[in-house]
VEXVEX-363773 format. One record per residue (C-alpha): x, y, z; residue in one letter; residue number from 1. Coordinates in steps of 0.2 Angstrom, whole numbers. Example, Ala and Ser with C-alpha at 12.3 -4.5 7.8 and 13.67 -1.06 7.14 Angstrom:
BEGIN
<pt xx="62" yy="-22" zz="39" res="A" n="1"/>
<pt xx="68" yy="-5" zz="36" res="S" n="2"/>
***
This chain:
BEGIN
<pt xx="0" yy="0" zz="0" res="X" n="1"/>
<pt xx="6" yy="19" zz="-4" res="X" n="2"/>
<pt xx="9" yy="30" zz="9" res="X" n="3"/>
<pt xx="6" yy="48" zz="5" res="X" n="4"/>
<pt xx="23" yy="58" zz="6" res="X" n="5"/>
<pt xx="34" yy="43" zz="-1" res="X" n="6"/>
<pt xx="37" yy="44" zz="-20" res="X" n="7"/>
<pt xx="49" yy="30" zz="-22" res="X" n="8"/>
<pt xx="53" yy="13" zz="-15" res="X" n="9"/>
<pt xx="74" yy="6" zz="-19" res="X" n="10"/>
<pt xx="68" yy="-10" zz="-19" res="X" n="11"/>
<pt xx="80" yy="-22" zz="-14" res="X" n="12"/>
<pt xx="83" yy="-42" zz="-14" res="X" n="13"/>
<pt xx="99" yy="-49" zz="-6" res="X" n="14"/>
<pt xx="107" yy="-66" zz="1" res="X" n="15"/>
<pt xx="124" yy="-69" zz="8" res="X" n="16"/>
<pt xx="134" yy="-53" zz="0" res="X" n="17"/>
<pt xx="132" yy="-41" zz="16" res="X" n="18"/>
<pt xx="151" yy="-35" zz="12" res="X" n="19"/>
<pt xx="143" yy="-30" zz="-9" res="X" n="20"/>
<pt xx="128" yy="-23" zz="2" res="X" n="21"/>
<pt xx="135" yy="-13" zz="15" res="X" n="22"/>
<pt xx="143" yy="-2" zz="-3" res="X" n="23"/>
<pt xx="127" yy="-2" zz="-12" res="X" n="24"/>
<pt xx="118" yy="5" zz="3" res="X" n="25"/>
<pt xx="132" yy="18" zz="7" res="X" n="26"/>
<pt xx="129" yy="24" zz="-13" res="X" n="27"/>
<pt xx="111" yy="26" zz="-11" res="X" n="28"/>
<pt xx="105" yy="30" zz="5" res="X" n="29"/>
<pt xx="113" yy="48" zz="7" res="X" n="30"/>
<pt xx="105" yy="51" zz="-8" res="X" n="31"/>
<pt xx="87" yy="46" zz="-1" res="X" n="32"/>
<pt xx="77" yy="61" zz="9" res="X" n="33"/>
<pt xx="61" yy="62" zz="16" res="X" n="34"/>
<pt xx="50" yy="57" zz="0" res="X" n="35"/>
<pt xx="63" yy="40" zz="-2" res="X" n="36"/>
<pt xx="63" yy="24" zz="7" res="X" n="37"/>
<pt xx="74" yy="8" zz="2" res="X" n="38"/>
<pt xx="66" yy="-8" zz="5" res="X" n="39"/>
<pt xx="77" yy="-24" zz="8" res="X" n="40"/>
<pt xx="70" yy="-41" zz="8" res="X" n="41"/>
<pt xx="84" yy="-53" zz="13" res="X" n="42"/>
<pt xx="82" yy="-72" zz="7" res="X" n="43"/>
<pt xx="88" yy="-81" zz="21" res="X" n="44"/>
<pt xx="106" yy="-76" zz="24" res="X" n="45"/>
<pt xx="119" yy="-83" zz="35" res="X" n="46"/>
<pt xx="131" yy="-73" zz="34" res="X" n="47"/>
<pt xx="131" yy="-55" zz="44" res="X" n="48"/>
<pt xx="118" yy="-45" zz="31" res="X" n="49"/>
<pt xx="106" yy="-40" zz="48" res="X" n="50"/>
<pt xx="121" yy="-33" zz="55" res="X" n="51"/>
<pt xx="126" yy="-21" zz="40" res="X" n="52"/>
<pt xx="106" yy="-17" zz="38" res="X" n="53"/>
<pt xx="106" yy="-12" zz="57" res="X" n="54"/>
<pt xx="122" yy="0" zz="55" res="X" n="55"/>
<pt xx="113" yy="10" zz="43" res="X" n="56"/>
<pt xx="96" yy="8" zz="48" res="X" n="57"/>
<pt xx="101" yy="21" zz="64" res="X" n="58"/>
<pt xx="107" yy="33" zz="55" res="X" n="59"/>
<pt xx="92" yy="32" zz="41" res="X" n="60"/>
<pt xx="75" yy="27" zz="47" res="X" n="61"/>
<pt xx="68" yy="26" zz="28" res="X" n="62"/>
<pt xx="78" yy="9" zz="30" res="X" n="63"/>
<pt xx="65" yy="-6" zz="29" res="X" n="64"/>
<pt xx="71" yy="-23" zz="32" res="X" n="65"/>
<pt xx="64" yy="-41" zz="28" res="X" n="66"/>
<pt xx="70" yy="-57" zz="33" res="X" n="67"/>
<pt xx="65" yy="-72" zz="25" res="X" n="68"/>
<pt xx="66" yy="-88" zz="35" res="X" n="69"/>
<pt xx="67" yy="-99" zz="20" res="X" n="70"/>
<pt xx="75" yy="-93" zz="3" res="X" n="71"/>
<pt xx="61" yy="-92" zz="-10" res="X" n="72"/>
<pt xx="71" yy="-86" zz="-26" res="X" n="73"/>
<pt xx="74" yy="-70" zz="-32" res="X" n="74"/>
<pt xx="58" yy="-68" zz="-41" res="X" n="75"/>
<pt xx="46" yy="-71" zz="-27" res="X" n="76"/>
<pt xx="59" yy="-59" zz="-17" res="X" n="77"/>
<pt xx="58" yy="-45" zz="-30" res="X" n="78"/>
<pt xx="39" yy="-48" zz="-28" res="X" n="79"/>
<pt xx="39" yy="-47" zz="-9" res="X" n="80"/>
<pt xx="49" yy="-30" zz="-10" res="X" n="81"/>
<pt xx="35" yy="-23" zz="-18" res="X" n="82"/>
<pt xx="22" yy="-28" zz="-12" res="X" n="83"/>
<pt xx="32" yy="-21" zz="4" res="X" n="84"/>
<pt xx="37" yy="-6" zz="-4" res="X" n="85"/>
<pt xx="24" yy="10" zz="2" res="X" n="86"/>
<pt xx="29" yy="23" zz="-14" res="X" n="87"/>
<pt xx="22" yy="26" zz="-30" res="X" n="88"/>
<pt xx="36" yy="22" zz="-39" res="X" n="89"/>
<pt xx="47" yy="4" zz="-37" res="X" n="90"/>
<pt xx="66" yy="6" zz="-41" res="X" n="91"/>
<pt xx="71" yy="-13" zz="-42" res="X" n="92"/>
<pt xx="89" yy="-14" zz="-37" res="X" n="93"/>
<pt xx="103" yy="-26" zz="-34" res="X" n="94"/>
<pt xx="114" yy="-29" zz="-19" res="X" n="95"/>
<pt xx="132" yy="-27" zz="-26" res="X" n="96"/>
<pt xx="128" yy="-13" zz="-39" res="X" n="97"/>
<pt xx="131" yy="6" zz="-34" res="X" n="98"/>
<pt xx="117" yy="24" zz="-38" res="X" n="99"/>
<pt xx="127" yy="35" zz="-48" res="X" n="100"/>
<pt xx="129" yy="54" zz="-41" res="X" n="101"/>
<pt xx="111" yy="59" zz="-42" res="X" n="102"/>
<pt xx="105" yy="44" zz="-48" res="X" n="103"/>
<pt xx="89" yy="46" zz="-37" res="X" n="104"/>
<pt xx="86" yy="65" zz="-40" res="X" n="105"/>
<pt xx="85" yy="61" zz="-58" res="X" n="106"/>
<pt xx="72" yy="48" zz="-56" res="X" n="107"/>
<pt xx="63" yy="58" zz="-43" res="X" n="108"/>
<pt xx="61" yy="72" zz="-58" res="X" n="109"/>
<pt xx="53" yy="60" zz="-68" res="X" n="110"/>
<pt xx="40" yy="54" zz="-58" res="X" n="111"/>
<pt xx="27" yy="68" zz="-61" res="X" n="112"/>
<pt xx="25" yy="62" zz="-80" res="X" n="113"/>
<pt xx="15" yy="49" zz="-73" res="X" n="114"/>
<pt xx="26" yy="37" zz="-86" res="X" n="115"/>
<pt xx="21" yy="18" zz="-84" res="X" n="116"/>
<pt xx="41" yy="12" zz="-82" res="X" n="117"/>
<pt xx="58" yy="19" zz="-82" res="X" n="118"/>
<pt xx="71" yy="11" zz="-91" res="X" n="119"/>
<pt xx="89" yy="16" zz="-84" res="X" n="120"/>
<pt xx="104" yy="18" zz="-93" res="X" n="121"/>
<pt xx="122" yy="10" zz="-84" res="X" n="122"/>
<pt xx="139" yy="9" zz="-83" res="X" n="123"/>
<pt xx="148" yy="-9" zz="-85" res="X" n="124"/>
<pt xx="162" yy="-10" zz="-73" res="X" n="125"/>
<pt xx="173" yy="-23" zz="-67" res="X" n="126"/>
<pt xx="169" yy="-33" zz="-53" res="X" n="127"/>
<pt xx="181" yy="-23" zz="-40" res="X" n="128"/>
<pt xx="175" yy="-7" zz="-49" res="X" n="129"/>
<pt xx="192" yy="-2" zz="-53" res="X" n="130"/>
<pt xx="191" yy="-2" zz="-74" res="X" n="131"/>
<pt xx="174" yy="4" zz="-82" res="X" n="132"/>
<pt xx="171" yy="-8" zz="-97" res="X" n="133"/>
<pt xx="157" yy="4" zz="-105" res="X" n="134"/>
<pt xx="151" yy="21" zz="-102" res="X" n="135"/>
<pt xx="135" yy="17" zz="-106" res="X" n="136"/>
<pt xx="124" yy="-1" zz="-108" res="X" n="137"/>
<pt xx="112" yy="7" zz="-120" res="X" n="138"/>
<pt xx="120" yy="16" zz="-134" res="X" n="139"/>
<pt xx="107" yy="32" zz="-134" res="X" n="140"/>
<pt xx="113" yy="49" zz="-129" res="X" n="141"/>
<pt xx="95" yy="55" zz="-128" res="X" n="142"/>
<pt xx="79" yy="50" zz="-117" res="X" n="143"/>
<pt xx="68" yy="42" zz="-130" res="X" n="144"/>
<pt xx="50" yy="39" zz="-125" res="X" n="145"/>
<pt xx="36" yy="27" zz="-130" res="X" n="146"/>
<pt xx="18" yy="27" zz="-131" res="X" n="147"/>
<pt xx="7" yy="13" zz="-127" res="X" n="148"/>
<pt xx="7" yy="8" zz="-146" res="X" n="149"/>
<pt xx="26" yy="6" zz="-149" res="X" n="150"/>
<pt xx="27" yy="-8" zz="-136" res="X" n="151"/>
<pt xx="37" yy="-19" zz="-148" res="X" n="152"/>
<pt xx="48" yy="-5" zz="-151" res="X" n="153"/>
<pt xx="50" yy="-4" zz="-132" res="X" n="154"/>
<pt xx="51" yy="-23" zz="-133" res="X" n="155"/>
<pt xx="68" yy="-22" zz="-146" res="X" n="156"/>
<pt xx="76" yy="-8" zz="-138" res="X" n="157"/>
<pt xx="77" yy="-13" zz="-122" res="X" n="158"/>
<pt xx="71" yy="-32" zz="-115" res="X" n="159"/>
<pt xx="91" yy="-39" zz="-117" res="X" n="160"/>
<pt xx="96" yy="-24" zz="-105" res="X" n="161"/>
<pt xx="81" yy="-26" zz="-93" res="X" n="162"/>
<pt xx="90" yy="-43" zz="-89" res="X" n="163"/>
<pt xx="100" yy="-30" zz="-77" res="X" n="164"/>
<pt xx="88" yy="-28" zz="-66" res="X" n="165"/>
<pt xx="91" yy="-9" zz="-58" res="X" n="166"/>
<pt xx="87" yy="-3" zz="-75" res="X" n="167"/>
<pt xx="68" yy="-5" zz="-71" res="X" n="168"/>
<pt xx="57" yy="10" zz="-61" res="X" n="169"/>
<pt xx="40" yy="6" zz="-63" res="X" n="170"/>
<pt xx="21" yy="10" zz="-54" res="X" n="171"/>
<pt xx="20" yy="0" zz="-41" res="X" n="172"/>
<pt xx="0" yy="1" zz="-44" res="X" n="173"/>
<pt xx="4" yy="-8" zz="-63" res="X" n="174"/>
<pt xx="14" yy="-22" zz="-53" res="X" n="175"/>
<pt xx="2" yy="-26" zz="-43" res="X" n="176"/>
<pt xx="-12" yy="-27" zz="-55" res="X" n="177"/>
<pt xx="-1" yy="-38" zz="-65" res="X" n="178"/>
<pt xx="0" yy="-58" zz="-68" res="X" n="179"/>
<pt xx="17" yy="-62" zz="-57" res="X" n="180"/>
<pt xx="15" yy="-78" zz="-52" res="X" n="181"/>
<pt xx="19" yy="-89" zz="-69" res="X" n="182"/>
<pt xx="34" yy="-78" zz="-72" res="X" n="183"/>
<pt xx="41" yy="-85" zz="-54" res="X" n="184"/>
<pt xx="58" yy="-96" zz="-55" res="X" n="185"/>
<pt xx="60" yy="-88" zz="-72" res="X" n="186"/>
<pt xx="74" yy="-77" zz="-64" res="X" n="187"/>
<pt xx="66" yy="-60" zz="-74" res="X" n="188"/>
<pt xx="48" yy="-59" zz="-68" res="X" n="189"/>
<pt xx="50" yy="-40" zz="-69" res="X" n="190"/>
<pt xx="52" yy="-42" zz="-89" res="X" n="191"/>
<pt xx="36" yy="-53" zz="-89" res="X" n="192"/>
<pt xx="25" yy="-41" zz="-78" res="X" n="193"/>
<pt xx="33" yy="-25" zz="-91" res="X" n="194"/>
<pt xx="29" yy="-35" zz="-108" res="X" n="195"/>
<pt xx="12" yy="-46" zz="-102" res="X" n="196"/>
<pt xx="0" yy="-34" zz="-111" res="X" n="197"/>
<pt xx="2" yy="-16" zz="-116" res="X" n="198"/>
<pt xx="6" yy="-3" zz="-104" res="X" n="199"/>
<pt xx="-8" yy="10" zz="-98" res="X" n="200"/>
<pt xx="4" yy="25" zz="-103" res="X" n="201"/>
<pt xx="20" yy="32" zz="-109" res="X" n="202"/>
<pt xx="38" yy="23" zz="-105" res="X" n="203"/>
<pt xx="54" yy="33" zz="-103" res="X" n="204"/>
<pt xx="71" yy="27" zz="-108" res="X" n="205"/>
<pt xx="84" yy="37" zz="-96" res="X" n="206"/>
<pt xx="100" yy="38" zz="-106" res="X" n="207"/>
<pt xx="112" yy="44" zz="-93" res="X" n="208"/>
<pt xx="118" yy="31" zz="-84" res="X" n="209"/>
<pt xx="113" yy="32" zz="-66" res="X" n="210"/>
<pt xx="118" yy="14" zz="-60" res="X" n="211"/>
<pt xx="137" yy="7" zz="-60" res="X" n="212"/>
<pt xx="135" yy="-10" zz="-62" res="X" n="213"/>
<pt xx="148" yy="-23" zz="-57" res="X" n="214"/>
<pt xx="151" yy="-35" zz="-73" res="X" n="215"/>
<pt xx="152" yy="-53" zz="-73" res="X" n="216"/>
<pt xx="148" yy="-52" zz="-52" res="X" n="217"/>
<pt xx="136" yy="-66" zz="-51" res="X" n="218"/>
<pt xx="127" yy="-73" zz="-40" res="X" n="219"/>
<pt xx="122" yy="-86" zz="-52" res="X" n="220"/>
<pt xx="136" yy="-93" zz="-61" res="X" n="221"/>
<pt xx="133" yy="-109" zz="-59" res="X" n="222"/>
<pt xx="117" yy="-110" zz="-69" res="X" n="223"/>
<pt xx="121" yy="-98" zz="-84" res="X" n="224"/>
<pt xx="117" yy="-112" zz="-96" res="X" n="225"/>
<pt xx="99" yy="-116" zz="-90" res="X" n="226"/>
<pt xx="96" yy="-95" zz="-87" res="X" n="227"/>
<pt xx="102" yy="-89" zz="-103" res="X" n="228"/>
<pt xx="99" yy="-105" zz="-114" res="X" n="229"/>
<pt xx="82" yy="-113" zz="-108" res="X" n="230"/>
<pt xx="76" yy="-99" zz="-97" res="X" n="231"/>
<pt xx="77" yy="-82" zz="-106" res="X" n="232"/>
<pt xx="72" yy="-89" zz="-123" res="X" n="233"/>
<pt xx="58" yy="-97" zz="-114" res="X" n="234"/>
<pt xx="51" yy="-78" zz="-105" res="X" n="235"/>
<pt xx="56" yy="-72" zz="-121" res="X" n="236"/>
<pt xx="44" yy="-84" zz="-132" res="X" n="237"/>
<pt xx="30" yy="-83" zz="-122" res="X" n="238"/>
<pt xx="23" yy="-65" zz="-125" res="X" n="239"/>
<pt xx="8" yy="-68" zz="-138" res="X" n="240"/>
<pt xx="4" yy="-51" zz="-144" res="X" n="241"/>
<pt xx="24" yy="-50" zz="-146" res="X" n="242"/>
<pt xx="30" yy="-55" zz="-166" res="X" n="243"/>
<pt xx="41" yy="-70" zz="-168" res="X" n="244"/>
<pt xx="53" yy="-56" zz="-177" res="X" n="245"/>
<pt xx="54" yy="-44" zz="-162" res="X" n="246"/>
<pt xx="57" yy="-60" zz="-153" res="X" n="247"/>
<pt xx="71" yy="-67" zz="-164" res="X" n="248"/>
<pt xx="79" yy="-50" zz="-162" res="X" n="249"/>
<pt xx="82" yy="-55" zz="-143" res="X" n="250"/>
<pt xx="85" yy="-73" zz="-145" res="X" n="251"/>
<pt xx="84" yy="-88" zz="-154" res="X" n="252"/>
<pt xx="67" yy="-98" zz="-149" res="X" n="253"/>
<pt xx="77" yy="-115" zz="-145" res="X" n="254"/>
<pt xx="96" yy="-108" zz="-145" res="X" n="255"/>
<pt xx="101" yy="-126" zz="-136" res="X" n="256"/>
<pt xx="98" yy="-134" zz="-154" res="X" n="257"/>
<pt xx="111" yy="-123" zz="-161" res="X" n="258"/>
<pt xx="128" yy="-135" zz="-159" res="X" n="259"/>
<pt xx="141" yy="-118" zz="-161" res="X" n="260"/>
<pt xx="131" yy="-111" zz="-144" res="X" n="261"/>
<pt xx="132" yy="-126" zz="-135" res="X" n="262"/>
<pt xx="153" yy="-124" zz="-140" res="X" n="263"/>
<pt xx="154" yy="-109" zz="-133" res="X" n="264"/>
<pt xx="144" yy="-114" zz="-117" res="X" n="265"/>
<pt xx="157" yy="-128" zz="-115" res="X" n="266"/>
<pt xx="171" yy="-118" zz="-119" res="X" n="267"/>
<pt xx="165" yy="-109" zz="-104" res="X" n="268"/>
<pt xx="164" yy="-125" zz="-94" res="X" n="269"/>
<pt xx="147" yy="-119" zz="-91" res="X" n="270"/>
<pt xx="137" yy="-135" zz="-102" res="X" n="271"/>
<pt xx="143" yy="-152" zz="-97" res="X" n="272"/>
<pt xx="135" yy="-169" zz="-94" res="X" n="273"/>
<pt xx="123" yy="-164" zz="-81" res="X" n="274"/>
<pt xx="114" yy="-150" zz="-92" res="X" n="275"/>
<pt xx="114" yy="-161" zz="-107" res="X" n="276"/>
<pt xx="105" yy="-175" zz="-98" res="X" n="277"/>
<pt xx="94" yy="-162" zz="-87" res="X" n="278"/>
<pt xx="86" yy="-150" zz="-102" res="X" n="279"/>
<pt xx="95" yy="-158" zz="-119" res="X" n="280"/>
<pt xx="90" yy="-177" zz="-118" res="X" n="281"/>
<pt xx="70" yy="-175" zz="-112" res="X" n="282"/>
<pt xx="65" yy="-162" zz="-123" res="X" n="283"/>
<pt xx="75" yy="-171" zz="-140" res="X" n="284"/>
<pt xx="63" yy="-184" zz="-144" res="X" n="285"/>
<pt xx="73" yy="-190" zz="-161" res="X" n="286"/>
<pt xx="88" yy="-200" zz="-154" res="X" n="287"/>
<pt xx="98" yy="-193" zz="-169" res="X" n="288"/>
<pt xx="97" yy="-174" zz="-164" res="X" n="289"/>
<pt xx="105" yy="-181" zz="-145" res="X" n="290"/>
<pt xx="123" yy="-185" zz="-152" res="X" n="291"/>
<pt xx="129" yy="-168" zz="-156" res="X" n="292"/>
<pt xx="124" yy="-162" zz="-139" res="X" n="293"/>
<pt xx="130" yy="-178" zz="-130" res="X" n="294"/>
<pt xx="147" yy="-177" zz="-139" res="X" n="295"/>
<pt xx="150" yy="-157" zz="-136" res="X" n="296"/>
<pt xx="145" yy="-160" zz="-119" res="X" n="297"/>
<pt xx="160" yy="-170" zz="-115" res="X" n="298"/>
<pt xx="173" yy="-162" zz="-125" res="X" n="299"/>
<pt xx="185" yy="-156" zz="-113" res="X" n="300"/>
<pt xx="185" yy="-136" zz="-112" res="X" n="301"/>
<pt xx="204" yy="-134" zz="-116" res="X" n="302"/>
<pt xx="203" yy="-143" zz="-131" res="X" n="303"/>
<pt xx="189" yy="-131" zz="-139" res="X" n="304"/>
<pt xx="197" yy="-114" zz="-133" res="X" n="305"/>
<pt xx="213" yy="-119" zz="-143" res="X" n="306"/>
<pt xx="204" yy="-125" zz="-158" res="X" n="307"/>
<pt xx="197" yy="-108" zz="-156" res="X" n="308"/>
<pt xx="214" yy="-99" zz="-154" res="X" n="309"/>
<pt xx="221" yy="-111" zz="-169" res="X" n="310"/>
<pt xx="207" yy="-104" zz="-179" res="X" n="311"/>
<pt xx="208" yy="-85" zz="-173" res="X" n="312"/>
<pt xx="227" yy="-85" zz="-179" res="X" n="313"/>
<pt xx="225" yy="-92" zz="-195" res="X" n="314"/>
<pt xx="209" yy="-82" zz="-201" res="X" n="315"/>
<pt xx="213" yy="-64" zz="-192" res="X" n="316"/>
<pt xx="228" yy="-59" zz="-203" res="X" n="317"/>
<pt xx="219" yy="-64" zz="-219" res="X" n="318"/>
<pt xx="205" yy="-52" zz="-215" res="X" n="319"/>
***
């Protein structure tokens, strides 16, 4: 429920990186006055996360904090922060990213457009924030808007980078009048609550970069293969009124058939025997289409990064 007074909710999910925290926190919570509040659901941590919330929550009382006694996913987290969250506006951020300068004036600025969802630009970094990769995430160097009617438009430019999930602001009112449920376990309900139907008014693509976002820090490494192969092409697919060519523009609809993907998933060490057997083998009824996977999925690593090194220094110089 809103709260008069309260604009926005930062809307915060974390487990077991109170040291990543504790860094976030100190880049957004000076910035949060009286019509702020940051909202932390915590999904069963073991480690000492309470004690970082409590140093700060003394000093800032728009600190709210959650504690789960089981861990439900981050999806049903996200969920639980807003329906926690008392502002008009839900800010959905991560627990080892960091606000830019500003970050929350800018968004504050915006709210009175009544717009259905921000979109936020970033900065890549590194994981110790000591080299920035990109300047910005989204190549725009102007805020772009969208009506209800350019949805797939919205859909192109933006539903890869959504995947980061501080680049969403949205109503709090449209979330919760939203389908969430079937997008649980999906690990990007927020792009399944954005994309279900049309939005009720205008979007805004921020193109400052008001997030600095710590690359390749994971919390999920060890199931890239079923999130990015079998998961996002699967949210991806699953918006009707969306066309298969704004889809294909994302993803593929079944990149785990395409044998040069499941290479560079090995080379990564990320596809092995386990995901072959656990999303290849039962959803391959023709025994003939198993081999290719099977066979890549045993391939040691080594041996395919320097075929791919052979092949990089005998093609590069003739190009």
């Amino acid at each position: 429920m809103t709260e008069p007074g309260i604009i926005l909710s930062i809307c915060i999910t974390t487990r077991n990186r109170a040291d990543f925290l504790r860094q976030t926190l100190a880049s957004i919570l000076p910035q949060a006055g009286s019509r702020v509040e940051v909202v932390i659901v915590d999904g069963a941590s073991t480690d000492h996360t309470r004690q970082v919330v409590l140093e700060y929550q003394g000093e800032f009382p728009c600190l709210r904090y959650f504690r789960m006694e089981t861990n439900s996913g981050v999806d049903r987290d996200y969920n639980a922060t807003v329906e926690a969250a008392r502002g008009e506006y839900c800010w959905f951020m991560s627990d080892d990213d960091l606000f830019k300068p500003g970050a929350v004036r800018t968004i504050l600025d915006e709210t009175s457009k009544n717009y259905s969802v921000m979109i936020v630009n970033a900065e890549d970094w590194n994981s110790d924030l000591t080299e920035r990769i990109h300047e910005r995430r989204l190549p725009v160097d102007h805020n772009r808007v969208y009506a209800p009617s350019e949805r797939e438009r919205l859909f192109i430019d933006t539903a890869h980078h959504l995947s980061f999930i501080p680049a969403l602001v949205i109503r709090r009112d449209i979330w919760v009048s939203r389908e969430r449920e079937k997008y649980f376990g999906s690990w990007f309900a927020h792009i399944g609550v954005v994309f279900q139907t049309p939005l009720p008014s205008d979007a805004i693509l921020i193109s400052a970069p008001l997030v600095a976002i710590r690359n390749e820090n994971f919390s999920w490494g060890g199931r890239m293969f079923e999130i990015w192969m079998i998961k996002w092409p699967d949210l991806i697919w699953s918006f009707p009124d969306i066309s298969d060519s704004s889809k294909e523009k994302i993803c593929p609809e079944r990149p785990a058939r395409d044998w040069r993907a499941l290479l560079a998933y090995r080379a990564k060490g990320a596809y092995t025997l386990k995901e072959y057997k656990h999303h290849i083998l039962p959803n391959t009824p023709d025994r003939r289409l198993r081999i290719l996977p099977a066979l890549v999925s045993v391939i040691p690593p080594s041996f395919i990064n320097m075929l791919s090194l052979l092949y990089r220094k005998i093609n590069l110089p003739r190009r």
